[in-house]
C-alpha atoms as one frame of an Amber mdcrd trajectory, in Angstrom:
protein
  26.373  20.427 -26.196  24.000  17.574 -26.600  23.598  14.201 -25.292  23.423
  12.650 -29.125  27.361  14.087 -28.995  28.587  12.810 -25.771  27.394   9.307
 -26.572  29.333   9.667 -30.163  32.412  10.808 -28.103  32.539   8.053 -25.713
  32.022   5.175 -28.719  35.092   6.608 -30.446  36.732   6.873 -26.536  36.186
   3.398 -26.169  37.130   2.159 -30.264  39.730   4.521 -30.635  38.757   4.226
 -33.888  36.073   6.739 -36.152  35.126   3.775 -38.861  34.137   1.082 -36.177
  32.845   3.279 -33.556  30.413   4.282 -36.182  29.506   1.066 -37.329  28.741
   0.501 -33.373  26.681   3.579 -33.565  24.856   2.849 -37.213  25.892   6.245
 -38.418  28.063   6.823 -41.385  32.025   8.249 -40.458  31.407  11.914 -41.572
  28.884  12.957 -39.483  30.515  11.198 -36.491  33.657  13.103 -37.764  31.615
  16.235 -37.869  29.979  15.849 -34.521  33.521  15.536 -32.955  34.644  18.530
 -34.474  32.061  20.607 -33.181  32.314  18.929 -29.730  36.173  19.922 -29.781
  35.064  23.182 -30.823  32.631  23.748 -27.925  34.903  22.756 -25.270  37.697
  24.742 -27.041  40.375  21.883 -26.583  41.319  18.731 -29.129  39.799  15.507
 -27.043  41.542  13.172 -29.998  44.926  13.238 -31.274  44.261  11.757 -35.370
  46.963   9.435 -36.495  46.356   7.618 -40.240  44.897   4.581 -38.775  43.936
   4.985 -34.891  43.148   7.994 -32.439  43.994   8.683 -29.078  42.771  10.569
 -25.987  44.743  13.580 -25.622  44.963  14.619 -21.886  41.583  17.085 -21.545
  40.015  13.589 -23.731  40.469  11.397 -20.400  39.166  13.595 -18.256  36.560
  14.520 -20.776  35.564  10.997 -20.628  35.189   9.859 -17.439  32.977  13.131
 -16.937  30.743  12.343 -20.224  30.286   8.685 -18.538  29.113  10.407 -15.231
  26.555  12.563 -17.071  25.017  10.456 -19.375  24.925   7.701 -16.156  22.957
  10.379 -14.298  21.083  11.148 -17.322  19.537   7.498 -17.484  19.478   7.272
 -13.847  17.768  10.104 -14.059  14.761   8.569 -17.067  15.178   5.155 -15.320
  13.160   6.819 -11.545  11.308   8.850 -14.018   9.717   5.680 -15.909   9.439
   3.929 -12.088   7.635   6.753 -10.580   5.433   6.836 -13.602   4.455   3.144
 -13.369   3.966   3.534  -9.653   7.142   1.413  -9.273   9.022   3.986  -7.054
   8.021   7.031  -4.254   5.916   6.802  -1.419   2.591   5.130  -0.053   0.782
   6.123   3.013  -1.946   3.830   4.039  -4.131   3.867   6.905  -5.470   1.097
   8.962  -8.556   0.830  11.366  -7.343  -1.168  14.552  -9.498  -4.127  13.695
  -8.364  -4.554   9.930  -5.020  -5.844  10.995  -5.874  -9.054  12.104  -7.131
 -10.329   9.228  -4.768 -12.298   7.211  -5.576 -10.789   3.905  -4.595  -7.788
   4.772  -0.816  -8.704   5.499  -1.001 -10.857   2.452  -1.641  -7.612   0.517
   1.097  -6.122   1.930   3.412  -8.655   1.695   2.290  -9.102  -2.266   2.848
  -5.025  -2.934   6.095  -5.026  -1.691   6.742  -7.899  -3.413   5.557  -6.689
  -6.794   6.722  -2.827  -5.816   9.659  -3.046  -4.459  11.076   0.660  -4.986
   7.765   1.817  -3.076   8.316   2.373   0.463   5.341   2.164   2.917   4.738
   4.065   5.664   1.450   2.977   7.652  -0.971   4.327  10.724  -3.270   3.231
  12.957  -6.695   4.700  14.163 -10.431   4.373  13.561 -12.218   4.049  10.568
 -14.131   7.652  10.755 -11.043   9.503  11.953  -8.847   7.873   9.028 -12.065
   9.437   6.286 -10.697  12.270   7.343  -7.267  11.785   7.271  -7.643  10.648
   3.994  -9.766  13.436   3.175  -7.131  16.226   4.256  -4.285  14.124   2.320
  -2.711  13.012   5.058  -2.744   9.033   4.201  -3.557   7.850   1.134  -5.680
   5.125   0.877  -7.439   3.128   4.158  -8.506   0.026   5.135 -11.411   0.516
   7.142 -14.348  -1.612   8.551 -17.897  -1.624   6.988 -20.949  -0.750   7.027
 -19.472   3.259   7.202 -20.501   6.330   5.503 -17.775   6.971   3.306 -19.387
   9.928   1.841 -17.869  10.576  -1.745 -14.891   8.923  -1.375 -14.169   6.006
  -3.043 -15.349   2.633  -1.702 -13.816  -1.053  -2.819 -14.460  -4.212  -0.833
 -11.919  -6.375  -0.184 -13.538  -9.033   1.915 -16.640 -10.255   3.883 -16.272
 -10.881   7.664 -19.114 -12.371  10.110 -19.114 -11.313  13.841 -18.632 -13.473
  16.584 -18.963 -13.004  20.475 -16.646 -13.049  22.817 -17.702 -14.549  26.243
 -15.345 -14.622  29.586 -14.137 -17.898  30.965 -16.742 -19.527  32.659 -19.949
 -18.011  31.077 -23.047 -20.688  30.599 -22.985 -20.567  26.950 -18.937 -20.977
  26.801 -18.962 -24.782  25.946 -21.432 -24.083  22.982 -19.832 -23.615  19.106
 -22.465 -21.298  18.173 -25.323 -19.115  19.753 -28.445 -16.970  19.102 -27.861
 -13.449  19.531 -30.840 -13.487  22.291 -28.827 -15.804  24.565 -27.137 -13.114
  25.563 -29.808 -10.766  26.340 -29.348 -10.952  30.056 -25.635 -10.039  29.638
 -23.701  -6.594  30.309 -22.152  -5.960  26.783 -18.576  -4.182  26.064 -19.029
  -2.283  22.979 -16.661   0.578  21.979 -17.632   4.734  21.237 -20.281   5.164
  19.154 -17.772   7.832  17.371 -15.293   4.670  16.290 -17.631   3.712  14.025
 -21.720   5.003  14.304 -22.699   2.656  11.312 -20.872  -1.017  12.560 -22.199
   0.118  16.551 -25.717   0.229  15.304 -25.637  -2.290  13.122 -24.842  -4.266
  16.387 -27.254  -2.638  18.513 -29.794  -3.544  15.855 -29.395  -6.962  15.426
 -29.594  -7.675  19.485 -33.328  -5.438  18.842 -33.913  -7.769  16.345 -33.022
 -10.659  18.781 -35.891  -9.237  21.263 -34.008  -7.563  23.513 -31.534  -4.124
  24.291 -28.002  -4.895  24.983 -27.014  -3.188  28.544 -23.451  -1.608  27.733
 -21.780  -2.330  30.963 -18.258  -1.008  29.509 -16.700   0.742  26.593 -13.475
  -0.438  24.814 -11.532   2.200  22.984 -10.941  -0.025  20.002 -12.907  -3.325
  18.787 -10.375  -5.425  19.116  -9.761  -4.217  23.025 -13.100  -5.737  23.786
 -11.725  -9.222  23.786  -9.240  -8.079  27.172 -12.265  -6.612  28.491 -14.240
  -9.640  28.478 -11.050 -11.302  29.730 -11.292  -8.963  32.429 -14.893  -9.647
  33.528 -16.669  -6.595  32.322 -18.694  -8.824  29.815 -19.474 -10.243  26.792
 -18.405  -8.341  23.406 -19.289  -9.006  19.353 -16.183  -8.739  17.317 -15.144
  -9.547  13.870 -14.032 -12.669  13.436 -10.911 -12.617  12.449  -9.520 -11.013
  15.865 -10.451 -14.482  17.413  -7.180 -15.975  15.590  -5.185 -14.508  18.456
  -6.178 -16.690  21.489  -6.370 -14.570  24.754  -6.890 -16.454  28.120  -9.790
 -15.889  30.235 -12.097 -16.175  27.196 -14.063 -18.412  24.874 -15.243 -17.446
  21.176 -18.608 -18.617  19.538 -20.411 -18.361  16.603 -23.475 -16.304  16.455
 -26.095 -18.137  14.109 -27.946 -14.842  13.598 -26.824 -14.382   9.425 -27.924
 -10.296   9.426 -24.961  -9.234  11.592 -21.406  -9.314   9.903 -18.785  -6.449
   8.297 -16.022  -6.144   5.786 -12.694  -4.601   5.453 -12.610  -2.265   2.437
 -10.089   0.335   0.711 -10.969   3.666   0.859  -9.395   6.151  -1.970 -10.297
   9.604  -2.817 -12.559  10.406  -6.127 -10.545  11.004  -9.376  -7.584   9.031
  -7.635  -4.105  10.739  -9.323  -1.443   8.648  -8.096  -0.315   5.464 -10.199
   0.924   4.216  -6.948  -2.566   4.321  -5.118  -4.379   3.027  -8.658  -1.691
   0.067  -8.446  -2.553  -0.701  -4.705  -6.301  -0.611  -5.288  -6.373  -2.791
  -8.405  -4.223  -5.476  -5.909  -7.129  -5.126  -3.323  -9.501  -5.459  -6.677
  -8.144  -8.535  -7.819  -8.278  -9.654  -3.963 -11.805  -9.447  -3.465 -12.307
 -11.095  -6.878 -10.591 -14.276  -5.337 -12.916 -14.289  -2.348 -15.795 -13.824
  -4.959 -15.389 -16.882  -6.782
């Protein structure tokens, strides 16, 4: 039995007629005729009782029919998720995100735009460091990350999304906490919160470089087990902390935020694939974030 036969059966079903049900299909009567025949044959049963100008559905004909519908539904169902999944318009998307990269705004905007343009994928997301998710993504157990630069990716695929300058964080009350901007050395005589080297080894010494740079060694008075936590540590007292900008958009009491005029210390948020990338759904994602950064380029 054949799929060509079941959609010949269910045009004559519906015309109860051979002549215009081939017309409907484009085939001539005879090998309609024929292809009934044999379809009767198969099943072992008439499905059509032949009168000189009309046909009709014998008994094992109605039930025939609604059960041809039902398979030839699923059958295009069936092609339909096919097609989807291979357009990247259906299955499943994993997708980490370092703590930090959530603030920005891009980043939901991304989101929000996939979904919009993916509907039939469903999302599933995690949160943890940028080094730890390299190797989640390494042992397959996201798919993609956003993650915060400078960080040695090793071989796995790198694409910026957007450029981010740092800022520092001072408590409520600190000297410099009426000022809009700062040099990095300002700070020289304060205790700094800065989170575990292991976070991120690249971003820390980037930071620790730049206050070198500024003439002086930062005295870490306090780690915070994310970036972002360093802003409720300053809060707190402990210090004064350098975080990406964009945390700053969620105002915390007990501290003030200021630009830092020294241009060699910033970061960026950037997707982070595996090499020879299989999955249309991650190659869809990635050419969003791609199209993204070209926005912020121009």
């Amino acid at each position: 039995m054949e799929f060509r036969q079941l959609r010949y059966f269910l045009a004559v079903a519906e015309h109860l007629h051979f002549t215009v049900a081939a017309e409907r299909l484009g085939i001539a009567q005879p090998p309609l005729s024929q292809q009934i025949i044999k379809l009767e044959r198969e099943i072992g049963t008439k499905l059509f009782l032949r009168h000189p100008r009309r046909v009709e559905l014998t008994e094992a004909g109605v039930i025939f029919r609604e059960r041809a519908q039902r398979v030839l539904d699923d059958a295009n169902d069936a092609l339909e998720h096919v097609k989807m999944a291979a357009r990247g318009e259906s299955g499943n998307l994993s997708i980490g995100f370092a703590g930090s990269t959530v603030f920005h705004p891009t980043v939901a905007r991304l989101l929000r735009k996939f979904r919009e343009d993916y509907p039939g994928v469903k999302i599933r997301t995690e949160e943890s460091n940028s080094v730890a998710l390299l190797g989640k993504l390494a042992d397959a157990q996201v798919d993609c990350a956003m993650v915060r630069l400078p960080l040695d990716c090793g071989e796995l695929k790198v694409t910026p999304l957007v450029q981010e300058k740092m800022i520092a964080v001072l408590p409520s009350g600190h000297p410099l906490g009426h000022r809009r901007s700062i040099d990095l050395k300002q700070l020289a005589g304060d205790p700094f919160i800065l989170y575990p080297r292991a976070i991120n080894p690249e971003l820390h010494d980037a930071i620790i470089s730049a206050c070198r740079a500024a003439g002086f060694s930062p005295r870490i008075e306090m780690e915070s087990p994310q970036i972002s936590s360093g802003v409720n540590m300053a809060a707190a007292g402990f210090g004064v902390a350098i975080i990406p900008e964009s945390i700053a958009q969620f105002r915390a009491e007990g501290v003030t935020y200021q630009d830092i005029r020294n241009k060699d210390l910033g970061t960026a948020i950037a997707l982070i694939t595996r090499p020879r990338e299989k999955s249309v759904t991650v190659k869809n994602f990635t050419e969003l974030v791609r199209h993204a950064a070209k926005h912020f380029q121009e």
